[in-house]
Structure formats: C-alpha cells, structure tokens
C-alpha positions in Angstrom: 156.1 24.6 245.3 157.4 27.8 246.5 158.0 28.7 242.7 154.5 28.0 242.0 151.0 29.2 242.7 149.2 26.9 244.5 146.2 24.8 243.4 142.7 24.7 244.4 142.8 21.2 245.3 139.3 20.7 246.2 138.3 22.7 242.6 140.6 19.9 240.9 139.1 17.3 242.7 135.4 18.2 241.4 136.7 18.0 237.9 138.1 14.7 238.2 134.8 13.8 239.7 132.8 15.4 236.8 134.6 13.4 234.1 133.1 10.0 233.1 134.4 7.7 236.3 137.0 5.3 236.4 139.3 3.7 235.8 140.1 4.9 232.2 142.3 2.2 229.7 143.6 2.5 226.5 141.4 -0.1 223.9 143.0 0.1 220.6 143.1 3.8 219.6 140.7 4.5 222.2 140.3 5.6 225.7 137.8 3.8 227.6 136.6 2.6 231.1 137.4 -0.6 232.4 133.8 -1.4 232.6 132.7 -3.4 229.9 128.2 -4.3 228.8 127.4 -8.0 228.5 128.6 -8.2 225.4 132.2 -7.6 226.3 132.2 -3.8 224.8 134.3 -0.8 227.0 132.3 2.6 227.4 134.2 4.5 224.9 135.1 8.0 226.2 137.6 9.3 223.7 137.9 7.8 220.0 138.7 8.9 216.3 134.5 8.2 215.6 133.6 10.7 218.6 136.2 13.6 218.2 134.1 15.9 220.5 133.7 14.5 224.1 131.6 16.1 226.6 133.0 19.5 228.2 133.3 17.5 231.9 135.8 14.9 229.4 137.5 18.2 227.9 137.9 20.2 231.3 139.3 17.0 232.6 142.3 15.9 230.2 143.1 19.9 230.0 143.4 20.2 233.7 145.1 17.2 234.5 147.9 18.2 232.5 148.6 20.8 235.1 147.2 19.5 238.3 148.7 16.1 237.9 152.1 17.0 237.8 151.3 19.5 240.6 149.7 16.9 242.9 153.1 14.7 242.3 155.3 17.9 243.0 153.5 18.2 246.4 153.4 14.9 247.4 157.5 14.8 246.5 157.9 17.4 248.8 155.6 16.3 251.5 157.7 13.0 251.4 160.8 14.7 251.3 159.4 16.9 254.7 157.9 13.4 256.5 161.6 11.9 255.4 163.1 15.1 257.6 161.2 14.9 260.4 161.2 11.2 261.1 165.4 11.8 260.9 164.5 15.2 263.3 162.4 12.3 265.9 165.3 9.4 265.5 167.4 12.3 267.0 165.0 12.7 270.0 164.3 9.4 270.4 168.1 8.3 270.6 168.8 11.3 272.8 165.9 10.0 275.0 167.5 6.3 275.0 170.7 7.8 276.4 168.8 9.7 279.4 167.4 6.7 280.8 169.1 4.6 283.4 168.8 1.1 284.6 166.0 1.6 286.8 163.7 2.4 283.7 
C-alpha cells in the first residue's frame, strides 16, 4: 500500500451504507436485492428500464471500483504481516520451550 494513497475507510464505509442495502444479485439483466414482495418480485436497483439509478446507487458502483480492490490489497498485506508475526512468536515460543527445565 506503500505505492498508494491511502483510503478514507470510514468515508467508503458511508457510501456503501448509503446505497440501497444488501445483498445485491444479478436477476436476469438486472441487479437486484435478494429481498423479494409477496409476490416473489426482487427490488430492482439497476435495469435496462431504469437507466438512471439514484446518486447513492451511482457514488456506490463508481467507488467500489476503487475501494474494493483497495480494501482486498490491505487485507492481503495485513494477512501477509499476521502470517510474519505468528512465525516471529513460534520463534519465541520454541526458544521459551528450550529454557524450561524439568521442574516446570
């Protein structure tokens, strides 16, 4: 992420919660949320009869194509750091073992 400027998480966070809630599906050549009336229908969000969504809908699908992948990229190398220092404790840990003596 060094490479990268970094993200106002909690600005990105407000979008997502601005947009229509989820969990968003794919119905035919629509998006839609899972959530369906009594008579079986999905709250369309995004479909070739409604080419303008709301601005919240808009914001949303723009932003996520950048703070997605950016979310995913930090997470990588927040696993990649957790994966380092559980190795860096095993070390101490082992080291630790191998001080003790019987009496312990």
């Amino acid at each position: 992420m060094s490479n990268q400027e970094a993200r106002d998480l909690a600005a990105d966070m407000a979008i997502c919660e601005a947009a229509t809630p989820g969990p968003w599906c794919i119905v035919g050549n629509s998006v839609a949320t899972l959530k369906t009336d009594k008579d079986g229908w999905h709250d369309s969000i995004i479909n070739p009869r409604t080419p303008f969504p709301s601005f919240e809908i808009m914001q949303f699908i723009s932003m996520a194509r950048e703070g997605w992948p950016y979310a995913i990229r930090l997470a990588q190398e927040l696993q990649k750091e957790n994966e380092q220092l559980e190795r860096e404790l095993q070390v101490y840990r082992d080291h630790e073992r191998g001080l003790r003596g019987p009496w312990d």
